[in-house]
C-alpha positions as CSV (number, residue, x, y, z in Angstrom):
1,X,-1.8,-25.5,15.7
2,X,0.4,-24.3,12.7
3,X,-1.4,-22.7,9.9
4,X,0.4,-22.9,6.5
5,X,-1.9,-20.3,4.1
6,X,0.0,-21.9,0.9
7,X,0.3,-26.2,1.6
8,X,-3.6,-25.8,3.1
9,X,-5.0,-24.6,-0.4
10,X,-4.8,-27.4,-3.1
11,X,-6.2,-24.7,-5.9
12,X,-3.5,-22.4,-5.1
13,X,-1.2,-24.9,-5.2
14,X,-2.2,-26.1,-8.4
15,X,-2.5,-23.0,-10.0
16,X,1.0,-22.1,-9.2
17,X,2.2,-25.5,-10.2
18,X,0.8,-25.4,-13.8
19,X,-1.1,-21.8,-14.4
20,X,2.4,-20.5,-15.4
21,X,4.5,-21.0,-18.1
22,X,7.5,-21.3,-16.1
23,X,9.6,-22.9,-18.7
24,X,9.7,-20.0,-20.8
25,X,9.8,-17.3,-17.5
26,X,12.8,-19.1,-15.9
27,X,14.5,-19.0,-18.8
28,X,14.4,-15.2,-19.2
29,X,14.6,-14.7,-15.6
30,X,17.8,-17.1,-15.2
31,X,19.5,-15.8,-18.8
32,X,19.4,-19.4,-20.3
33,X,20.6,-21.1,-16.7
34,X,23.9,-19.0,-17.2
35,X,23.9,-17.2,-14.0
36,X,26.5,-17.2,-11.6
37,X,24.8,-18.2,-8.2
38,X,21.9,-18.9,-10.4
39,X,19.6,-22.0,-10.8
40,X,20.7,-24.2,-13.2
41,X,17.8,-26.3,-14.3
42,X,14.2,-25.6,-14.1
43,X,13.7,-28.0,-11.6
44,X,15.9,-26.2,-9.3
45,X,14.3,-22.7,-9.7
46,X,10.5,-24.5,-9.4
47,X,12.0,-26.0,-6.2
48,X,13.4,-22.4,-4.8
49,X,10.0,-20.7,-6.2
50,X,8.1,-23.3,-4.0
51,X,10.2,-23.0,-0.4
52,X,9.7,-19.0,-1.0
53,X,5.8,-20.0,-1.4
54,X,5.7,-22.4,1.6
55,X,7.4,-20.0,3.9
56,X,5.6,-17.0,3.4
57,X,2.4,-19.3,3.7
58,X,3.8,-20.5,7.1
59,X,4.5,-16.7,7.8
60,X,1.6,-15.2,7.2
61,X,-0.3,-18.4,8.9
62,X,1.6,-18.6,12.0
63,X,2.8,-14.9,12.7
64,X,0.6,-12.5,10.7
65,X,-2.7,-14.3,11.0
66,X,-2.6,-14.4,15.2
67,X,-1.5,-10.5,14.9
68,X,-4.5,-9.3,12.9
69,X,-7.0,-8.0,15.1
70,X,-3.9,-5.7,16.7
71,X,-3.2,-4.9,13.3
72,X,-6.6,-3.2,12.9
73,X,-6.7,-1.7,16.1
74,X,-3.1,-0.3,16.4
75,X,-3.2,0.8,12.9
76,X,-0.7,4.0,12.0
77,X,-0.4,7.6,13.3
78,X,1.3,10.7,12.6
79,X,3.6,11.8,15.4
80,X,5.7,15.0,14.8
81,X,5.5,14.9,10.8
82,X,6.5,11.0,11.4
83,X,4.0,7.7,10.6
84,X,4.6,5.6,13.6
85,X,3.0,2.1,12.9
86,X,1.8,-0.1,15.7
87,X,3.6,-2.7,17.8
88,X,1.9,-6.0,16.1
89,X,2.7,-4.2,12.2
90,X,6.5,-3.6,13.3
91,X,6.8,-7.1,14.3
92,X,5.2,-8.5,10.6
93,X,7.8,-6.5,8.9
94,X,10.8,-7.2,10.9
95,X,9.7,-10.9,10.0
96,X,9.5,-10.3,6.4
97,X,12.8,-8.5,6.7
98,X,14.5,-11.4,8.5
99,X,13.1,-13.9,5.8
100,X,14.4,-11.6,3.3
101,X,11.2,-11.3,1.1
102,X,11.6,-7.5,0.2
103,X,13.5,-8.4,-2.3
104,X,12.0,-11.1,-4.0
105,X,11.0,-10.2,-7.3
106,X,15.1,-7.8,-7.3
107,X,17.8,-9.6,-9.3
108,X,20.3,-11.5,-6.8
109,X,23.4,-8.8,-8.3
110,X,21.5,-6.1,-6.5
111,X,20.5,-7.9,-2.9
112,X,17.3,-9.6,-4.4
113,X,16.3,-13.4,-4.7
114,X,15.8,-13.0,-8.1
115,X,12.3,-14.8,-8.1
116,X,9.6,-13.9,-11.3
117,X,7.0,-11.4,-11.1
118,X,5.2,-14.4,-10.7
119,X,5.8,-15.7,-7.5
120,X,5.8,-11.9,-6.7
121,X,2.0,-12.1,-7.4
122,X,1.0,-15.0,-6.0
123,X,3.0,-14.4,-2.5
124,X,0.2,-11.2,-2.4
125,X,-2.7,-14.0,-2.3
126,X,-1.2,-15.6,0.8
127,X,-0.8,-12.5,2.5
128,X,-3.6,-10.7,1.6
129,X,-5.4,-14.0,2.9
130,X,-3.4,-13.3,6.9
131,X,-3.8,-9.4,6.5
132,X,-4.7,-7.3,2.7
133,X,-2.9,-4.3,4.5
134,X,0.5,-5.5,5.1
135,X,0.3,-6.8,1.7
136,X,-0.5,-3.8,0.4
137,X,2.6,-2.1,2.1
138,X,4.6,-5.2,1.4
139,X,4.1,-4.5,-2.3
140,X,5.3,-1.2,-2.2
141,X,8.9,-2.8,-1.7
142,X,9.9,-5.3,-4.9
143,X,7.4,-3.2,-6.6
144,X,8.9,0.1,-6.5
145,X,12.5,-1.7,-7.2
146,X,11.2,-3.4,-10.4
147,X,9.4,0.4,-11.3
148,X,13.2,1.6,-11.0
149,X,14.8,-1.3,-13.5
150,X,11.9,-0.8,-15.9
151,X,12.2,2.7,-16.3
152,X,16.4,2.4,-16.3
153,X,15.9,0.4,-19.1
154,X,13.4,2.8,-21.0
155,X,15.9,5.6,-20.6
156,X,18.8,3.7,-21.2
157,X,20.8,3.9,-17.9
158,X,20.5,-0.1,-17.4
159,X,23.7,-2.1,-18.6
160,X,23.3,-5.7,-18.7
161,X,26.3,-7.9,-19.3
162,X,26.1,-11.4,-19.7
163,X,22.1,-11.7,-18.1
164,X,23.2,-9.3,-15.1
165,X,22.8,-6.0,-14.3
166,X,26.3,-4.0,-14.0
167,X,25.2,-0.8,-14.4
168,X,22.2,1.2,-13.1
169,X,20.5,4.4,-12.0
170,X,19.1,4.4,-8.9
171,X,21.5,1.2,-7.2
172,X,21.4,2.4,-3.8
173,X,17.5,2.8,-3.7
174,X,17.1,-0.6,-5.3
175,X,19.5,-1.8,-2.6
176,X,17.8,-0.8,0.4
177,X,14.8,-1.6,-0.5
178,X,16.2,-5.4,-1.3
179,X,17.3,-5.3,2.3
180,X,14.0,-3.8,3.6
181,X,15.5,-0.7,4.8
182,X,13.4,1.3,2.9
183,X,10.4,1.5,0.4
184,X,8.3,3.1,-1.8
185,X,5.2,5.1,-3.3
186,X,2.8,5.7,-6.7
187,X,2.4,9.2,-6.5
188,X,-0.1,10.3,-8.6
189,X,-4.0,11.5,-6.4
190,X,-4.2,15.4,-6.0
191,X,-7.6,17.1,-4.7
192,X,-10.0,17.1,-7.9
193,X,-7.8,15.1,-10.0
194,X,-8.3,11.6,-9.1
195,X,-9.1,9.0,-12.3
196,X,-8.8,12.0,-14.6
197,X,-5.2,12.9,-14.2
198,X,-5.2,15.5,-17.3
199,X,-6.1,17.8,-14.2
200,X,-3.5,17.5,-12.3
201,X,-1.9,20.8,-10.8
202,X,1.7,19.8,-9.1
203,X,4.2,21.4,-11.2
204,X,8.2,20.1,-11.8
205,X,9.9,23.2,-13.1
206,X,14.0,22.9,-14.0
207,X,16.6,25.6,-12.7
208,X,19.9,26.0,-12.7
209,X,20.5,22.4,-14.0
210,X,18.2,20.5,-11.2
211,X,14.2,19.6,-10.8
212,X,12.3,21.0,-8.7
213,X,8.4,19.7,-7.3
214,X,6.0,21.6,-5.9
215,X,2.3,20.6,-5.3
216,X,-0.2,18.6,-2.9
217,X,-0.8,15.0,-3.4
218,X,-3.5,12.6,-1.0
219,X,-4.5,9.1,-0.7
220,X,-0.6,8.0,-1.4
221,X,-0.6,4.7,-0.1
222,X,3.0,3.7,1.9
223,X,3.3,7.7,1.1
224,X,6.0,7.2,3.9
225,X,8.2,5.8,1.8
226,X,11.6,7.2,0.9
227,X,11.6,6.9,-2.7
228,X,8.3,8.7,-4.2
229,X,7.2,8.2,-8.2
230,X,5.4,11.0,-8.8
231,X,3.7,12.6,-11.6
232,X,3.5,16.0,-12.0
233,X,2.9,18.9,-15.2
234,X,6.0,20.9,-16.8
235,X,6.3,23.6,-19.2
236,X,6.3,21.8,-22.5
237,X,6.9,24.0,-25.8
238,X,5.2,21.1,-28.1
239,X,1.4,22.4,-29.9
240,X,0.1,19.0,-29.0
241,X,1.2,18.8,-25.2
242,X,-0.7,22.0,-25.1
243,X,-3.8,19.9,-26.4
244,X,-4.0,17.2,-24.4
245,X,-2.8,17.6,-20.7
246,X,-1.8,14.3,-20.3
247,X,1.2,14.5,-22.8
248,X,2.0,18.1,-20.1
249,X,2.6,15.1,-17.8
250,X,6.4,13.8,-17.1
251,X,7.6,11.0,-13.7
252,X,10.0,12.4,-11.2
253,X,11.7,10.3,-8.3
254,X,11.5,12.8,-5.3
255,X,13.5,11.1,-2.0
256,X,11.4,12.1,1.3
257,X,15.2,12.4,2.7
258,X,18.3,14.5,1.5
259,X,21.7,14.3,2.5
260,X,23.1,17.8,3.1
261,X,26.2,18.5,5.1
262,X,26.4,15.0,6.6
263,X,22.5,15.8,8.2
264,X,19.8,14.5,6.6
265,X,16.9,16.7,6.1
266,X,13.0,16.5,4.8
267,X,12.2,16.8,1.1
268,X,8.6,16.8,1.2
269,X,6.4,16.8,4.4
270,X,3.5,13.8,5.2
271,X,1.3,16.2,6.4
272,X,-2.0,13.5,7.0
273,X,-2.6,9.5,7.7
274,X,-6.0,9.0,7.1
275,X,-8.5,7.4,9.0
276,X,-10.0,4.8,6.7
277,X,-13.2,2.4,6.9
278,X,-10.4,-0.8,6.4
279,X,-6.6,-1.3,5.4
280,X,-5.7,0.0,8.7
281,X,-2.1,-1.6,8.7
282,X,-1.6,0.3,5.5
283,X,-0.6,3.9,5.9
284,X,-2.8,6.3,3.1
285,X,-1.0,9.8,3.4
286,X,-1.6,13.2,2.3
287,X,2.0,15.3,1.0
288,X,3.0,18.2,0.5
289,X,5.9,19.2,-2.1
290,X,7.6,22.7,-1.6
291,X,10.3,22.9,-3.8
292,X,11.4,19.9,-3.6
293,X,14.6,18.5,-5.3
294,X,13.9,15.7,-7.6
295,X,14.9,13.5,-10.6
296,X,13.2,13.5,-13.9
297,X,12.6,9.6,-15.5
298,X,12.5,9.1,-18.9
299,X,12.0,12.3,-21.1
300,X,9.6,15.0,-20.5
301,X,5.8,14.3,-21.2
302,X,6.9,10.7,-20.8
303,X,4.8,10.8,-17.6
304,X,1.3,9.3,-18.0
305,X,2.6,6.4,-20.5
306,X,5.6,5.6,-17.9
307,X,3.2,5.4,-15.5
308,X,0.5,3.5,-17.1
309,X,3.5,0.0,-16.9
310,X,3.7,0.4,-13.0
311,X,0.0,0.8,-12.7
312,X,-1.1,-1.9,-15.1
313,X,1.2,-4.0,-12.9
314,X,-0.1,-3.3,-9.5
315,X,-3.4,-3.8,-11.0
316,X,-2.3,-7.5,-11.5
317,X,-1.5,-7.2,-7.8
318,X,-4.9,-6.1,-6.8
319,X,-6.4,-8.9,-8.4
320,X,-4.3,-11.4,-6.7
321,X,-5.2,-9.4,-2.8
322,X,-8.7,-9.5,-3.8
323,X,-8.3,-13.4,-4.2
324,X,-6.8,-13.3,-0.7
325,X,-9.6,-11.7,0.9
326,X,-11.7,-13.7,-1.0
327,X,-10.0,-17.2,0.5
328,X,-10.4,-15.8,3.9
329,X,-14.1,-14.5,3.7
330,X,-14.7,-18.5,2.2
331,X,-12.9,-20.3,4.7
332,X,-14.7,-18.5,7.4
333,X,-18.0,-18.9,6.3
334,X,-17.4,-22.4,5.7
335,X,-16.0,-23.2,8.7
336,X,-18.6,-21.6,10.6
337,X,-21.6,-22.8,8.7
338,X,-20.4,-26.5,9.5
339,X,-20.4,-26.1,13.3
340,X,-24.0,-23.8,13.6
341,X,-26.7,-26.2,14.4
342,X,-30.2,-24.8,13.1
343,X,-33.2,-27.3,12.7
344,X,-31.5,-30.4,14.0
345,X,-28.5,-29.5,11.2
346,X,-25.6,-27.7,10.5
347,X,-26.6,-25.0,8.3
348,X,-23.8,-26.1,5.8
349,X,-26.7,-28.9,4.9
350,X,-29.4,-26.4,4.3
351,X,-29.8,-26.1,0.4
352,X,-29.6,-22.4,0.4
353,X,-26.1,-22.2,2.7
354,X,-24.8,-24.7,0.9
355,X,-25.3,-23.1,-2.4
356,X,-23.8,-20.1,-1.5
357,X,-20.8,-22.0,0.1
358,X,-20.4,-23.5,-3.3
359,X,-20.5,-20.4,-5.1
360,X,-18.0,-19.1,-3.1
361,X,-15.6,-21.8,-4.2
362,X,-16.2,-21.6,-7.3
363,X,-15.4,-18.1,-7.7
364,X,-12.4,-18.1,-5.9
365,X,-11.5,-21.3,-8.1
366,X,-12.4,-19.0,-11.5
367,X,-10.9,-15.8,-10.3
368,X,-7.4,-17.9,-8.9
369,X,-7.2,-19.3,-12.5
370,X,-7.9,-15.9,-14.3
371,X,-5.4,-14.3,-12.0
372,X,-2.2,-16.5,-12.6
373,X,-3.2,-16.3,-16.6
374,X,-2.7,-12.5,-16.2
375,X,0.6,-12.6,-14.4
376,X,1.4,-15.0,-17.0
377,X,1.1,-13.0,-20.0
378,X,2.3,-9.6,-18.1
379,X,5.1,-11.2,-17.1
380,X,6.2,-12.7,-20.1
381,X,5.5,-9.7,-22.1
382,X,7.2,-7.5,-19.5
383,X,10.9,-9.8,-19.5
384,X,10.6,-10.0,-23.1
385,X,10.3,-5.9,-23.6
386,X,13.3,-5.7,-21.0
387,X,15.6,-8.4,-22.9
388,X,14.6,-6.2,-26.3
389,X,15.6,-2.8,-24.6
390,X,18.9,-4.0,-23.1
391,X,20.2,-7.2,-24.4
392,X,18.1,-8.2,-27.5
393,X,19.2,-11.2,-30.1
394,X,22.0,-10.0,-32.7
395,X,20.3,-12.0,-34.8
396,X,17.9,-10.1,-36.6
397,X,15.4,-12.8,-37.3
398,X,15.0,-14.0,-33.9
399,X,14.8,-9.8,-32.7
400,X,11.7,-9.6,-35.3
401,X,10.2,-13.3,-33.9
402,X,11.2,-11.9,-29.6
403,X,9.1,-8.6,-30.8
404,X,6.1,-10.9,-32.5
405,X,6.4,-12.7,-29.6
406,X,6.2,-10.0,-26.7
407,X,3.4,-8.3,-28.8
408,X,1.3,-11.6,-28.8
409,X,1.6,-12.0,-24.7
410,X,1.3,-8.2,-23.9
411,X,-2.0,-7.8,-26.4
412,X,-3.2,-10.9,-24.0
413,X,-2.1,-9.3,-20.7
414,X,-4.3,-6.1,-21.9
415,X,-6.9,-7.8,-22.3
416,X,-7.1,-10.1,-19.2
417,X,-5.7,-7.6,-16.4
418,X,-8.6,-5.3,-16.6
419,X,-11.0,-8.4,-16.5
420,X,-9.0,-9.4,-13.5
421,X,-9.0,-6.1,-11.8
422,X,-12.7,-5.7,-12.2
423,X,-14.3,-9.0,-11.6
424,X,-11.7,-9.8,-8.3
425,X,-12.4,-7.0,-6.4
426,X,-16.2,-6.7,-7.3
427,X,-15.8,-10.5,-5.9
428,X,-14.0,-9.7,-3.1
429,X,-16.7,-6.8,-1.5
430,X,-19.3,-10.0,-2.9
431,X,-17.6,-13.0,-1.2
432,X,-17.1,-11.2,2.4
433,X,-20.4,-9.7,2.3
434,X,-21.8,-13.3,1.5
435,X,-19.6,-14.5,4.6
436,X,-21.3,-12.0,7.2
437,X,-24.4,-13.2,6.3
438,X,-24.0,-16.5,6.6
439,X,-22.6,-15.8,9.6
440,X,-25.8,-13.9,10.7
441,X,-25.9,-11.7,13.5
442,X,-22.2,-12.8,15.7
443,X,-21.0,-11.4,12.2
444,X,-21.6,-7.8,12.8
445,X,-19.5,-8.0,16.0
446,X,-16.2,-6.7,15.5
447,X,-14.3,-9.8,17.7
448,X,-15.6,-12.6,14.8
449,X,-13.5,-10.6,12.1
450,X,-15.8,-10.5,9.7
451,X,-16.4,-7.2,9.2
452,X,-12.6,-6.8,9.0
453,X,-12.6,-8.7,6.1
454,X,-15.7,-7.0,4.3
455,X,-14.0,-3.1,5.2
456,X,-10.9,-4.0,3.8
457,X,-12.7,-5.4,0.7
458,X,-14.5,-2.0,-0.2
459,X,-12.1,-0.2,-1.2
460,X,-10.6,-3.0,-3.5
461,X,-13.3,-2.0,-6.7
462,X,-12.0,1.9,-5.7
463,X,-7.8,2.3,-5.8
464,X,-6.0,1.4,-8.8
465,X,-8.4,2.3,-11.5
466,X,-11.9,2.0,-10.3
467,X,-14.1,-1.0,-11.4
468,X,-15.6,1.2,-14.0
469,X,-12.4,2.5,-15.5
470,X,-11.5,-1.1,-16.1
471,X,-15.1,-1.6,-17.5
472,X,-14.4,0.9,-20.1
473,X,-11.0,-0.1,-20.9
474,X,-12.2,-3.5,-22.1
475,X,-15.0,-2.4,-24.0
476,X,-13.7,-0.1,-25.5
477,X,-10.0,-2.3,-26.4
478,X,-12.6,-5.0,-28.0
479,X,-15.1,-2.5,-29.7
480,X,-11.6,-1.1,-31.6
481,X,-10.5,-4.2,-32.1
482,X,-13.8,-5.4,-33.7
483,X,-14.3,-1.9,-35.8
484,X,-10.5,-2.3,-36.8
485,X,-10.9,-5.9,-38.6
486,X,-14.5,-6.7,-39.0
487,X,-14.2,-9.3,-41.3
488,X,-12.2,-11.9,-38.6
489,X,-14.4,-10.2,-36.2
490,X,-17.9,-11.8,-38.3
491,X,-16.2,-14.6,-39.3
492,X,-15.3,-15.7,-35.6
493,X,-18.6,-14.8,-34.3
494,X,-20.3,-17.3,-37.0
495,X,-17.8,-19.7,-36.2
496,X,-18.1,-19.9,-32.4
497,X,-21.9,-19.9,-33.3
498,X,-21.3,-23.3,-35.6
499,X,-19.4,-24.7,-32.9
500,X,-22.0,-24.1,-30.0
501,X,-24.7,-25.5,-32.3
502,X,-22.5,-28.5,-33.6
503,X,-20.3,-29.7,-30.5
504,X,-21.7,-32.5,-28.8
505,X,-19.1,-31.6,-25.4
506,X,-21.6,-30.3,-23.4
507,X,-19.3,-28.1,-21.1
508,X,-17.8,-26.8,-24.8
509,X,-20.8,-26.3,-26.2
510,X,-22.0,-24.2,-23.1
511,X,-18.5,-22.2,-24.0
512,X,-18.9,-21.6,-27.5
513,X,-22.9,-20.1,-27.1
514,X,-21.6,-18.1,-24.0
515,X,-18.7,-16.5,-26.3
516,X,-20.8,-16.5,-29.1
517,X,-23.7,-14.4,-27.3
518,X,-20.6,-11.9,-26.1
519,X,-20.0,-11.7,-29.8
520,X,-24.2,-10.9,-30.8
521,X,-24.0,-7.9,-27.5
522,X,-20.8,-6.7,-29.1
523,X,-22.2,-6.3,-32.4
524,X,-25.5,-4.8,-30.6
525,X,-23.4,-1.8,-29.1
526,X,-21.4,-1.5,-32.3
527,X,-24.2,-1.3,-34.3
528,X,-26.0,1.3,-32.3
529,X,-22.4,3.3,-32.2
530,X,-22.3,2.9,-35.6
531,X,-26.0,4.7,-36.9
532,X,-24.9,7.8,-34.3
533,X,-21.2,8.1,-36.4
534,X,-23.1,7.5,-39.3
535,X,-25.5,10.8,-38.6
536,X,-22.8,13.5,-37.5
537,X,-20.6,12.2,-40.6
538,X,-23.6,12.9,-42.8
539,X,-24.1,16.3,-40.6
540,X,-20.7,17.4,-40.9
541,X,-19.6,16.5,-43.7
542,X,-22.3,15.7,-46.4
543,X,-23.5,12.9,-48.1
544,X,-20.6,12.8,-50.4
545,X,-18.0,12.3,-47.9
546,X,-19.8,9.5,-46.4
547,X,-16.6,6.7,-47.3
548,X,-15.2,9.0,-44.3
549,X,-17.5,7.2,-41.9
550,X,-15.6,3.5,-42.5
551,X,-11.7,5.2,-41.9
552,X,-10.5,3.8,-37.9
553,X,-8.9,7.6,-38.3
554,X,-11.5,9.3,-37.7
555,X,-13.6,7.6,-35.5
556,X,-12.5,9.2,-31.9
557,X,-13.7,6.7,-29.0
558,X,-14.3,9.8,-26.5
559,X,-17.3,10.8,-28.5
560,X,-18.2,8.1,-31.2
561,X,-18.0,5.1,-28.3
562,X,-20.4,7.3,-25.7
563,X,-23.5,5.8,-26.7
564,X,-22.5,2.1,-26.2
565,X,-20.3,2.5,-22.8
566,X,-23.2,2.4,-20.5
567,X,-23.1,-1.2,-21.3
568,X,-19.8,-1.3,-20.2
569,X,-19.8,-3.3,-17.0
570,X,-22.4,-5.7,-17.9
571,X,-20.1,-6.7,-21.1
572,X,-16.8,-6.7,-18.8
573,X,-18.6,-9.3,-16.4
574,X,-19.5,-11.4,-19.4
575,X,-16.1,-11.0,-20.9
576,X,-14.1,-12.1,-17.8
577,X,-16.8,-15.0,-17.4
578,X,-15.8,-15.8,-20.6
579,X,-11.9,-15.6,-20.1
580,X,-11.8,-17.6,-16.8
581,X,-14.1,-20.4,-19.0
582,X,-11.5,-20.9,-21.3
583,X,-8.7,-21.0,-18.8
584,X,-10.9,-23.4,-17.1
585,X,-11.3,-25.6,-19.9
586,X,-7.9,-25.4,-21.4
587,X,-7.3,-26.5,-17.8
588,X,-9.2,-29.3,-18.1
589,X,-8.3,-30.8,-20.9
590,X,-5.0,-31.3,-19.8
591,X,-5.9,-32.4,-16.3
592,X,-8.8,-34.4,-16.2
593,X,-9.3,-34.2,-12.7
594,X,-9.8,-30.2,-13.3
595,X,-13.0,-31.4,-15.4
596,X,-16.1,-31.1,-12.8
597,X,-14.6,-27.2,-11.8
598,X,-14.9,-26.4,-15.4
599,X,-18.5,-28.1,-16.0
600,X,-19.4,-26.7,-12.9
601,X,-18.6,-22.9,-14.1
602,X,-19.8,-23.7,-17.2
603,X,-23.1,-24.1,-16.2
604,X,-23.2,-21.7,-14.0
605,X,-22.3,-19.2,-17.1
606,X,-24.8,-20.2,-19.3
């Protein structure tokens, strides 16, 4: 029977319909519908977007999905210094090569379909749904192309004339990887310097006009790659690099091949595949760099903030695999709690199955629409930051407006892709350990699949900035943001406590406490932050310099914030409740039929 992973899910489908403002996105992506070869109304591009949607769905239903037991089992090895991957991987990626999906997100000028980040993102749902480690290797394809265009334009080595791109470093790479003929890695994990990359020791030293890379780096996912991002120290003369280790930091594209003499010859060496608990179609390597020739990006000590866009953006991705676990771990529990019989009934009908089948659904449904709001607003803010670094408005009204603009959506794309991040892969190890259990005892045998699901799930809250780094990044963006304007901060939080006293909408007046009481824990944390700063200004300073105390400029978050991050994760749950509420009910305001999802989570929230 054919599977199609995208037409079989109405919420995906909706989502993807009207979770993305595609009006504005096509616009930028198209140049204003002035493309040669290029859509010409948005009807045509939503029309493109959606056959890209229904054939990887059909893909990764019909040919991935029956393949991923072998998948698991066959895994990757190292063979001579080569990664060999298994016969039933091979065959997904010669099908993804023939469909020509590699280069999706690449602009058509330089072998790509041209498609938004967007459909990028949501494409990784439907194949994290057939198999989360061939979309995890699939990723490292349009992902490390769109790295390479971001980072031309930062430099300045992008020319764009007339909406295309004419000029470019790194065309042949881009190229290949476009046709699938090769791919890419984030190379940043060394022994001992894992989240903290201040201590990382590989070293890029310059002589005689060229770079050169030596050090060990492990856990490099698709670390087979050709083209390898990596971050690595250099010699900076600058007193405040020597500070702070992260500004020692600078990006380098190192090749794993060289042309010399018409022979081409090794760079770097894998030297390990690991042998992990899941992900087992995705190759994790360990690599050592001896010398080896490579390019610097951007400017020296550039490294850490250059890096930060690609992994903000992969981030997005993780959120959107963790959704595709999620779907899978549902849909089997589901379907095998309405065909085991207990006490005369299908355990589907016993209240507590039936709650946690609903749960299920409804967190998949929250975290789907939290997800597409991200992509959204990194998208958005991403195209417009390009369009400003290569081919802004001559206008200089409408430059000021582009740059109000792309600080407004990036702001919001801070703010939600942690929140994404955090609460999808949390939900993802949640939802598939849910689906074993109800399950019972066939799921802890290895033929149902369900432990598949729930190892390739565990390491989702790990890679990419762990759960807790993503905990402490929004509490500490909103405790700033609150110290840095407290007057709109009090003012909003007596407002949305009006409004959940005085709103007779039940589902918004379940809203407005729920952000309201986010506001009152804020203001708990700050105000036991604020008595600590208050006591070391008085102890170092005096009584007399007290008016120091109230200056942003002097509060540092690494020591003034310590005492309210242990609250950290329990805030970042109730912050990305909070988010995926409003989507929700934005949602359902303009689609009534949206209305019971959002007065279902509603009540769940409060």
């Amino acid at each position: 029977m054919s599977a199609n992973y995208f037409l079989d899910n109405k919420d995906l489908r909706f989502q993807f319909e009207h979770g993305i403002d595609w009006k504005e996105i096509v616009e930028l992506t198209e140049a204003g519908y002035t493309l040669p070869d290029g859509h010409a109304t948005l009807e045509d591009a939503m029309e493109f977007y959606t056959m890209v949607m229904e054939s990887v769905g059909e893909f990764a239903g019909d040919f991935i999905g029956p393949r991923l037991l072998k998948i698991d089992t066959q895994g990757n090895h190292l063979v001579d210094g080569k990664v060999v991957s298994g016969e039933a991987l091979m065959e997904v990626y010669e099908g993804l090569r023939e469909r020509e999906l590699f280069g999706m997100p690449i602009p058509r000028e330089l072998g790509g379909s041209n498609c938004p980040m967007s459909v990028f993102f949501a494409t990784g749902e439907v194949l994290g749904r057939a198999d989360v480690s061939v979309m995890t290797h699939f990723s490292f394809h349009g992902g490390i192309g769109l790295a390479m265009l971001m980072y031309a334009a930062h430099e300045g080595s992008l020319k764009i004339e007339n909406g295309q791109v004419v000029e470019t470093r790194w065309e042949n790479a881009i190229r290949e990887i476009a046709a699938g003929q090769s791919w890419g890695a984030m190379v940043l994990t060394e022994p001992g310097a894992g989240s903290d990359l201040g201590r990382i020791r590989a070293k890029a030293e310059k002589r005689d006009g060229k770079w050169y890379l030596t050090g060990e780096k492990i856990f490099i996912t698709s670390g087979h790659g050709q083209w390898h991002i990596v971050l690595a120290k250099t010699d900076i003369d600058d007193p405040k690099a020597k500070k702070d280790p992260l500004k020692q930091l600078s990006l380098f594209m190192v090749p794993q091949f060289l042309e010399r003499d018409g022979e081409k010859v090794r760079n770097f060496e894998v030297t390990k595949v690991e042998e992990k608990v899941g992900h087992h179609g995705s190759a994790t390597c360990s690599l050592q760099y001896e010398n080896s020739e490579c390019e610097l990006i951007g400017k020296e000590g550039e490294g850490f903030k250059l890096m930060l866009t690609l992994m903000n953006n992969a981030r997005v991705g993780v959120g959107f695999e963790s959704i595709g676990i999620c779907e899978a771990a549902m849909r089997q529990a589901r379907a095998y709690a309405a065909e085991r019989v207990t006490m005369g009934q299908t355990i589907d009908r016993h209240p507590i199955v039936a709650e946690m089948l609903m749960d299920m659904e409804l967190d998949v449904a929250g975290l789907r629409a939290l997800a597409f709001a991200a992509s959204n607003y990194v998208e958005l803010s991403s195209k417009l930051d390009m369009k400003l670094l290569v081919d802004p408005p001559t206008d200089p009204d409408e430059r000021k407006a582009m740059k109000r603009k792309a600080k407004k959506y990036g702001m919001r794309g801070r703010i939600l892709t942690p929140l994404l991040k955090y609460a999808a892969a949390e939900g993802a190890v949640r939802i598939a350990r849910q689906n074993m259990q109800i399950i019972g005892g066939p799921g802890y045998i290895s033929e149902v699949g369900a432990d598949k699901l729930l190892r390739d799930a565990l390491v989702l809250p790990v890679y990419e900035g762990t759960s807790q780094i993503q905990a402490l990044m929004c509490l500490k963006d909103n405790m700033t943001q609150a110290l840095s304007k407290p007057g709109p901060f009090a003012r909003e939080a007596a407002r949305l406590t009006f409004l959940g006293a005085t709103t007779h909408d039940e589902a918004e007046k379940l809203f407005y406490k729920a952000e309201a009481s986010l506001y009152q824990a804020l203001l708990t944390i700050l105000a036991r932050i604020a008595s600590g700063k208050l006591r070391r200004t008085v102890a170092d300073k005096g009584i007399a310099e007290i008016g120091q105390f109230a200056k942003m400029s002097n509060w540092d978050p690494k020591l003034d914030f310590t005492q309210g991050l242990v609250h950290a994760e329990r805030f970042t749950r109730a912050k990305a409740d909070v988010e995926t509420a409003r989507i929700l009910l934005d949602q359902a305001k303009q689609f009534p039929e949206r209305r019971l999802l959002a007065e279902r989570f509603m009540r769940r929230m409060a």
